[in-house]
SERO-4910 file (N, C-alpha, C, O; in steps of 0.05 Angstrom, whole numbers):
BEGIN
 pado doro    nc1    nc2    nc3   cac1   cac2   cac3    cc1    cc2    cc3    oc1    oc2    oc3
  Unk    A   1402   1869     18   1381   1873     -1   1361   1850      2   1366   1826     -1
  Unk    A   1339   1860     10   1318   1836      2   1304   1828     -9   1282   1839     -7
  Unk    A   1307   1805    -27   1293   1799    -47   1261   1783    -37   1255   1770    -17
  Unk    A   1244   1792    -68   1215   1787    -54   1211   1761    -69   1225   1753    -87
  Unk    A   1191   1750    -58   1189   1711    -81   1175   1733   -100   1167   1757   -100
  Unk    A   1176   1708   -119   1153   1726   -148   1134   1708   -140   1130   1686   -131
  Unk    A   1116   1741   -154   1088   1725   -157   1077   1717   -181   1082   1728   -203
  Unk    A   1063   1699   -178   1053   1688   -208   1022   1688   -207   1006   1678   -192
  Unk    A   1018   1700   -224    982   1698   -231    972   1685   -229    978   1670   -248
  Unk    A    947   1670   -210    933   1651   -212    923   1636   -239    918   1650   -259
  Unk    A    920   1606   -241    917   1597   -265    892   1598   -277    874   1606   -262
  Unk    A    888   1594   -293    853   1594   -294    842   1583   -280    827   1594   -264
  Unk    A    844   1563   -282    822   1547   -267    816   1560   -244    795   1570   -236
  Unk    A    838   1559   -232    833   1582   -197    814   1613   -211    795   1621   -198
  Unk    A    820   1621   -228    810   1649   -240    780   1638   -234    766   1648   -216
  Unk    A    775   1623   -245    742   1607   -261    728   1603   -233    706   1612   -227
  Unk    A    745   1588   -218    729   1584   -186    728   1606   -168    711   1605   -149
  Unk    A    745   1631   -171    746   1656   -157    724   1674   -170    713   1691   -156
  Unk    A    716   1669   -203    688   1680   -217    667   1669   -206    652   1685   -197
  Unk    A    659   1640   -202    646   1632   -201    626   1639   -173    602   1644   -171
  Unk    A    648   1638   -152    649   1644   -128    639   1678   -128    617   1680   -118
  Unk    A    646   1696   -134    639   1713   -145    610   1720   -148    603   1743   -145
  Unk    A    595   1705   -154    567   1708   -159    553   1706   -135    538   1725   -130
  Unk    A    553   1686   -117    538   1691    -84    545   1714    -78    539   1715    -54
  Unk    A    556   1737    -85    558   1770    -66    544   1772    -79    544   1796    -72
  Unk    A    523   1771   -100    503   1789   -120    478   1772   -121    477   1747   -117
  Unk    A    455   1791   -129    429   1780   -145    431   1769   -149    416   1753   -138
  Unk    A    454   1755   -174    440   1731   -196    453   1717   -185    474   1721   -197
  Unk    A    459   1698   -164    473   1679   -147    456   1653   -155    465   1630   -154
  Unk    A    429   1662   -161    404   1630   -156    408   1628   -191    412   1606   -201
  Unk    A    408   1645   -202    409   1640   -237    438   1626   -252    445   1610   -270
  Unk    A    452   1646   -229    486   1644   -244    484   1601   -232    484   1583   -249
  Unk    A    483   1597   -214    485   1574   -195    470   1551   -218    480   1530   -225
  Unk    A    444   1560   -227    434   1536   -254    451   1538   -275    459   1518   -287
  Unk    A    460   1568   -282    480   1572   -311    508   1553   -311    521   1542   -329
  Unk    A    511   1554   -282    539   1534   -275    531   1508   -281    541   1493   -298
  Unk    A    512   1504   -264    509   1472   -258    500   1456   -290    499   1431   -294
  Unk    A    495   1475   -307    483   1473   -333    509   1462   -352    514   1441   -363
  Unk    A    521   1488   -350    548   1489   -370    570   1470   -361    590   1464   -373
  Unk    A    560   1459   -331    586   1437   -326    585   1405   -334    600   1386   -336
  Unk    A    556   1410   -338    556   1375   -344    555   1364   -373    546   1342   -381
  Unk    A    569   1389   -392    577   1385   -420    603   1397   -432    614   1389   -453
  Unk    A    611   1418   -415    638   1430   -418    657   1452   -388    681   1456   -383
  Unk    A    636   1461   -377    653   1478   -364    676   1460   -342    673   1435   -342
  Unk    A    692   1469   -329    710   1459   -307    697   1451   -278    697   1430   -265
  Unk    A    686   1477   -273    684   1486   -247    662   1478   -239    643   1492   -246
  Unk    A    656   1454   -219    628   1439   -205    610   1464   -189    619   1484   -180
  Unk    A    592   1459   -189    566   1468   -181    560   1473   -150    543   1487   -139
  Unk    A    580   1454   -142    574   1448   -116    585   1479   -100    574   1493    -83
  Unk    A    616   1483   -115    626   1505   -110    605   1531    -93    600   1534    -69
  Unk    A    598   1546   -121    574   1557   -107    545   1556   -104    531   1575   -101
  Unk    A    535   1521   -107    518   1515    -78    522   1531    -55    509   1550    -47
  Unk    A    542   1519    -46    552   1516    -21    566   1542     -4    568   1544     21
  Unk    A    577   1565    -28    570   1591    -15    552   1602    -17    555   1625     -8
  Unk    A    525   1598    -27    501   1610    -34    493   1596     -2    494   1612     17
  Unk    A    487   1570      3    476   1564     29    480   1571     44    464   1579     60
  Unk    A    509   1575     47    526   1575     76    510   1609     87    504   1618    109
  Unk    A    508   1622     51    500   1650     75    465   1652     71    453   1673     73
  Unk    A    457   1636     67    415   1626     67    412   1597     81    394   1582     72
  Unk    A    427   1588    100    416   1564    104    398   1549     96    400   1527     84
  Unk    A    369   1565    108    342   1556    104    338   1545     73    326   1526     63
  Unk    A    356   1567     62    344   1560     28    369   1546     16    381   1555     -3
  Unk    A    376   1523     29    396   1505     20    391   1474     -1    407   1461    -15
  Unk    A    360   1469      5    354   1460     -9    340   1468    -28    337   1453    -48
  Unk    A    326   1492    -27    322   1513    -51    341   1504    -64    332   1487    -80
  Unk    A    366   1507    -64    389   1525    -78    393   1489    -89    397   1488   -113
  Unk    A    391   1467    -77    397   1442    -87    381   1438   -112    387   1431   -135
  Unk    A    362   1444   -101    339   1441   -130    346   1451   -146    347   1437   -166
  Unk    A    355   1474   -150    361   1490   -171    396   1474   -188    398   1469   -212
  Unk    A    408   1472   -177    428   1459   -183    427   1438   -195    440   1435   -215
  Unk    A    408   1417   -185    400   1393   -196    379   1395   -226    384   1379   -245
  Unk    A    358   1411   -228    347   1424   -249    375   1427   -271    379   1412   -291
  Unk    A    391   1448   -262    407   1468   -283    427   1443   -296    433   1443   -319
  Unk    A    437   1418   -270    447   1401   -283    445   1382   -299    461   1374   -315
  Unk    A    418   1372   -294    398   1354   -307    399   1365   -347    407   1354   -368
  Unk    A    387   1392   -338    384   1396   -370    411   1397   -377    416   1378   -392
  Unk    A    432   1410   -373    462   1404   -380    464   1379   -392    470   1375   -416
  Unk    A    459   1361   -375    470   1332   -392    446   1325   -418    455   1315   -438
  Unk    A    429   1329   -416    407   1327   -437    430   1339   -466    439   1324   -484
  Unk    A    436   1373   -463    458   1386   -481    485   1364   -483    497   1360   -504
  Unk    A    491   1354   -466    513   1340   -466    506   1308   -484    521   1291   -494
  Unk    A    494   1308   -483    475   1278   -498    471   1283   -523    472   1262   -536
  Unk    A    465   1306   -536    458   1316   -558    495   1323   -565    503   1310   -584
  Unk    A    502   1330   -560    533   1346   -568    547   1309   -579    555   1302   -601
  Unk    A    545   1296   -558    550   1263   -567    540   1255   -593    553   1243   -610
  Unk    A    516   1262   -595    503   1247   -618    505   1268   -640    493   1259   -659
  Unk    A    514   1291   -646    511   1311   -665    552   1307   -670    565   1306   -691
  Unk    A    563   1308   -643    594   1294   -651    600   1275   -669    617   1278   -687
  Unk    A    581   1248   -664    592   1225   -673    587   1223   -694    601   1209   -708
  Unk    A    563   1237   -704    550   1235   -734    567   1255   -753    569   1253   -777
  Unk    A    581   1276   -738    601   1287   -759    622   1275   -765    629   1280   -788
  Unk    A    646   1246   -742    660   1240   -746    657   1218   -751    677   1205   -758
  Unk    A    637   1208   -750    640   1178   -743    650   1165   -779    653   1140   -781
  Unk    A    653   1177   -796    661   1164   -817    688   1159   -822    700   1142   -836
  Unk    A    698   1184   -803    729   1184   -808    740   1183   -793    764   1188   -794
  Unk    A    725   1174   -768    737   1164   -734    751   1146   -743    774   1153   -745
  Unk    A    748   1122   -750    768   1089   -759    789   1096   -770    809   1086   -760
  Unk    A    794   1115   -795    814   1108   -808    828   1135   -799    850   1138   -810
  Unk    A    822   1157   -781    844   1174   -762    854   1163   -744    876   1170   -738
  Unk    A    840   1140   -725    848   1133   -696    863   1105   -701    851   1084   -700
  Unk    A    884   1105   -705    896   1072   -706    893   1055   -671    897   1059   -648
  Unk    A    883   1033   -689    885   1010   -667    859   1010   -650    856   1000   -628
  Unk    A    838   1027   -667    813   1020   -660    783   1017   -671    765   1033   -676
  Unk    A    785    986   -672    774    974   -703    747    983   -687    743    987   -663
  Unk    A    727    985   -715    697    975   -712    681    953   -695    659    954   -685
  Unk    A    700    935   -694    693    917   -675    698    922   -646    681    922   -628
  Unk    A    724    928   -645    725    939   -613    705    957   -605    695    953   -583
  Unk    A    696    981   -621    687   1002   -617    658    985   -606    653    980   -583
  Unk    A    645    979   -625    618    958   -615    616    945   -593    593    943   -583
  Unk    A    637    934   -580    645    917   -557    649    935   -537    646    928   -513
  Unk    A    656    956   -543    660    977   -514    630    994   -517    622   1006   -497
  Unk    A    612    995   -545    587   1000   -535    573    985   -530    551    996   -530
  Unk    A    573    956   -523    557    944   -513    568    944   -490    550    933   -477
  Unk    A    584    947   -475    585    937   -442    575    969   -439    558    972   -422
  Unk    A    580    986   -448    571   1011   -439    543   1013   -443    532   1027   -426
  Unk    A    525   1004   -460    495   1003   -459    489    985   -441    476    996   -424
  Unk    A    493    956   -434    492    938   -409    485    958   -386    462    961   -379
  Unk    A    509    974   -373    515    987   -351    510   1027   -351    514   1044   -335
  Unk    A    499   1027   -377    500   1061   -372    481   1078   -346    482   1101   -339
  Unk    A    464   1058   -337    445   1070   -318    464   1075   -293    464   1096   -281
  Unk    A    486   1045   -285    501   1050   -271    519   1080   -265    522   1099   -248
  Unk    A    527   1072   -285    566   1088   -313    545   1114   -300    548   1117   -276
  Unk    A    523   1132   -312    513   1156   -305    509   1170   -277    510   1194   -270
  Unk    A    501   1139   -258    491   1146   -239    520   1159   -219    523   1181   -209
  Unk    A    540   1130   -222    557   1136   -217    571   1163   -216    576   1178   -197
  Unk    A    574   1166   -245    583   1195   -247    567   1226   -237    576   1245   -225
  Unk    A    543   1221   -245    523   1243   -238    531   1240   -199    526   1262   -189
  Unk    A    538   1227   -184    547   1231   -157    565   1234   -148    566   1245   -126
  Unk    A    590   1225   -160    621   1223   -145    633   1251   -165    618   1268   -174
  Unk    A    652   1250   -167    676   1269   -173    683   1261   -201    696   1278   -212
  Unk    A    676   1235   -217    683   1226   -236    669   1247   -248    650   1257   -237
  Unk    A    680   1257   -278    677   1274   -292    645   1271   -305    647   1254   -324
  Unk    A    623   1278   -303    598   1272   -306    595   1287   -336    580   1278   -353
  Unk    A    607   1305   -340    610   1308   -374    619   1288   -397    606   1290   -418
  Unk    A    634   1275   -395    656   1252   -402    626   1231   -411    625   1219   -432
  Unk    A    601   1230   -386    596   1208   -395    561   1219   -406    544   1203   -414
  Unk    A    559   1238   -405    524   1248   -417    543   1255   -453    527   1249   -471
  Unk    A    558   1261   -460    566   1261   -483    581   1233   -493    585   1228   -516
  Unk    A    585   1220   -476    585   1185   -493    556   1178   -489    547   1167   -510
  Unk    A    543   1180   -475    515   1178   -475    503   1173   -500    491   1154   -509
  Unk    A    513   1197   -508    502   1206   -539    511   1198   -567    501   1197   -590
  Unk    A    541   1191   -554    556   1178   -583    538   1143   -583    526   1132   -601
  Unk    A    542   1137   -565    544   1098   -556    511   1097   -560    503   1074   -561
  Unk    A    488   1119   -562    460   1115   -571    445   1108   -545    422   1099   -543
  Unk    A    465   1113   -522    442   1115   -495    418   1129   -499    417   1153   -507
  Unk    A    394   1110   -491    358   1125   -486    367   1155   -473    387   1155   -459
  Unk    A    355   1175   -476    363   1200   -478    340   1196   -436    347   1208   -415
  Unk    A    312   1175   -439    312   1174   -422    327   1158   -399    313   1154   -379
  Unk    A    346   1151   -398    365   1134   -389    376   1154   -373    374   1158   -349
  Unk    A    387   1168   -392    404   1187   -382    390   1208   -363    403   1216   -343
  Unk    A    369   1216   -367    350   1238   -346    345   1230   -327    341   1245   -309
  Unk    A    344   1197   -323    332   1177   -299    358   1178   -277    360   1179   -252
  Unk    A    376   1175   -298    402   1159   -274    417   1200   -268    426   1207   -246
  Unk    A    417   1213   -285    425   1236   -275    412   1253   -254    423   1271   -241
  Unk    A    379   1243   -252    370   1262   -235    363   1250   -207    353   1262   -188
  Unk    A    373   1214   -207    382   1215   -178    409   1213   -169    416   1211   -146
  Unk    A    427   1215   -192    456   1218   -175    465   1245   -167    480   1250   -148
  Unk    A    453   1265   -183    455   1296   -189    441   1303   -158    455   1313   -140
  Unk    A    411   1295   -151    390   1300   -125    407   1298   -103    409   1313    -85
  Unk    A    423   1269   -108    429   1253    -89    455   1278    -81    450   1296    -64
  Unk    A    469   1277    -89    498   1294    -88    492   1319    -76    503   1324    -54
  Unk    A    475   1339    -88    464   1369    -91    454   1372    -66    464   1388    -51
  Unk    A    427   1351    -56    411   1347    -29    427   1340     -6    422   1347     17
  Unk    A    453   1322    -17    468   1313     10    477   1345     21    471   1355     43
  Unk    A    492   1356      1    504   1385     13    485   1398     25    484   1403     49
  Unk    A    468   1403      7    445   1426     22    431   1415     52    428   1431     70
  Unk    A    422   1384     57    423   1375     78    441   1382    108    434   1388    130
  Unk    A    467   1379     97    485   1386    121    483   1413    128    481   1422    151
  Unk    A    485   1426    107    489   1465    117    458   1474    129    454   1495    141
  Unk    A    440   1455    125    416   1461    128    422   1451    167    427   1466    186
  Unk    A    420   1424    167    420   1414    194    450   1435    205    449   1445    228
  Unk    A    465   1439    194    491   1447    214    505   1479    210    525   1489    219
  Unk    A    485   1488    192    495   1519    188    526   1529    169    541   1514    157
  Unk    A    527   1547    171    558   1552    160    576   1537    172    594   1531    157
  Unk    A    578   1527    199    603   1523    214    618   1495    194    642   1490    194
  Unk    A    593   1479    175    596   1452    176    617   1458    139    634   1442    131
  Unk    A    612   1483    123    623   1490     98    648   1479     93    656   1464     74
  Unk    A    664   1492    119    696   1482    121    699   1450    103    707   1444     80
  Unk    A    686   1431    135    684   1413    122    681   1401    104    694   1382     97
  Unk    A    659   1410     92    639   1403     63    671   1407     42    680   1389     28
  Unk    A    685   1434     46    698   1439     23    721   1421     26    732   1419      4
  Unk    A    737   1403     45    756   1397     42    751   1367     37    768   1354     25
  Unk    A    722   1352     48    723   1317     58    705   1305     30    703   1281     23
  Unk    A    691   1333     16    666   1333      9    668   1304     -9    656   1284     -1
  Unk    A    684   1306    -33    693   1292    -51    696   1259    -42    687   1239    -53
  Unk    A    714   1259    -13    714   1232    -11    691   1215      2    689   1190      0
  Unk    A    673   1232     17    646   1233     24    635   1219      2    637   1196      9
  Unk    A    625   1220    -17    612   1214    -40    621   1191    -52    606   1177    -65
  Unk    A    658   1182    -48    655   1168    -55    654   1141    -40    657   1119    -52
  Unk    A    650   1142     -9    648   1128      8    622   1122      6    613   1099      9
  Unk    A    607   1144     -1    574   1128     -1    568   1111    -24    547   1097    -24
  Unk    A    586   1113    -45    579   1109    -71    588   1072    -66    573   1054    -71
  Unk    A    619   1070    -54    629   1039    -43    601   1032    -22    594   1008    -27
  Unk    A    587   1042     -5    564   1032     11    553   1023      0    552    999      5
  Unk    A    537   1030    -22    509   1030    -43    520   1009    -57    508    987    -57
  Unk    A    543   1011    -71    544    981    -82    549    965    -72    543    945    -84
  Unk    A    560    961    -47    558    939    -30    530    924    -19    522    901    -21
  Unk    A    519    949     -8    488    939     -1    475    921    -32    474    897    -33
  Unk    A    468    938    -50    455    923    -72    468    903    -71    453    883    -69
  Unk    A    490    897    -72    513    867    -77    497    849    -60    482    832    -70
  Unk    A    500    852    -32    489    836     -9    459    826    -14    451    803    -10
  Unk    A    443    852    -23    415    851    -32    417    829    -41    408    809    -29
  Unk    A    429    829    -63    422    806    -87    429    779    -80    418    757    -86
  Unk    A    454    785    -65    460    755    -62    437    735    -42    433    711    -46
  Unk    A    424    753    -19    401    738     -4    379    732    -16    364    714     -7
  Unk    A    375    749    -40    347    751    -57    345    713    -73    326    707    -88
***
């Protein structure tokens, strides 16, 4: 008798990236692609880049079309995500202290000041690497980051990220996707260790 393995239903998340993906076979591929890049940088899971990057792979030419649009759809996302911070904190913030043990008023102040010091960084950062870029346009909003702060440092880490992909599939066609989908992540964050090295060096000759 032969027994078969079981199968088990894909989890969501796989569901969410198999929907998402889903939309480059159709029309609204350029709309659905802002709706993503929109809803991810305040709640959804599933990055943008996803389908970028099958939208390009089958329009080359319009790969940086398709960047723009991503970078737009993300941009305003975090704006929503900045506002969700500041409309959060004002509902809880009275009864944040005495629910959360072991995190006084004081600390709280002390972790918003190194976070106002550095949020141009903290955004930029995130708006390019893999670090969760929701996480920080909704502290944005709790910690009283300039709302332009946040539009400045999101729309060149967001450009930077969105343009790098559409760049390659542009110069190298579908063949280069593969790659993009498996290296892409550590890509970003290798340029991200460059960039602060260079400024580092900058400064120290300056």
């Amino acid at each position: 008798m032969t027994v078969s393995a079981p199968t088990h239903p894909p989890n969501v998340l796989r569901r969410l990236y198999a929907w998402v993906l889903r939309w480059a076979q159709t029309r609204w591929g350029t709309p659905a692609l802002f709706g993503v890049a929109f809803a991810e940088s305040s709640f959804f899971p599933v990055p943008p880049d996803v389908l970028q990057i099958a939208l390009s792979a089958g329009h080359p030419r319009r790969s940086f079309f398709y960047a723009a649009v991503a970078t737009g759809g993300s941009v305003a996302g975090g704006v929503l995500g900045w506002w969700i911070g500041v409309a959060l904190w004002a509902a809880v913030s009275d009864t944040f202290f005495a629910f959360v043990p072991g995190v006084s008023p004081e600390t709280f102040r002390h972790v918003e000041a190194l976070y106002r010091e550095n949020a141009f960084l903290a955004i930029l950062t995130a708006a390019f690497t893999p670090i969760p870029y929701k996480v920080f346009t909704i502290a944005s909003g709790v910690f009283g980051v300039p709302l332009a702060t946040l539009v400045a440092a999101s729309l060149l880490g967001r450009a930077a990220r969105f343009f790098a992909v559409g760049a390659c599939i542009y110069a190298f066609g579908p063949a280069v996707v593969r790659l993009l989908d498996r290296w892409f992540e550590w890509a970003t964050l290798l340029l991200l260790v460059l960039a602060v090295a260079g400024f580092w060096a900058a400064s120290r000759l300056l």
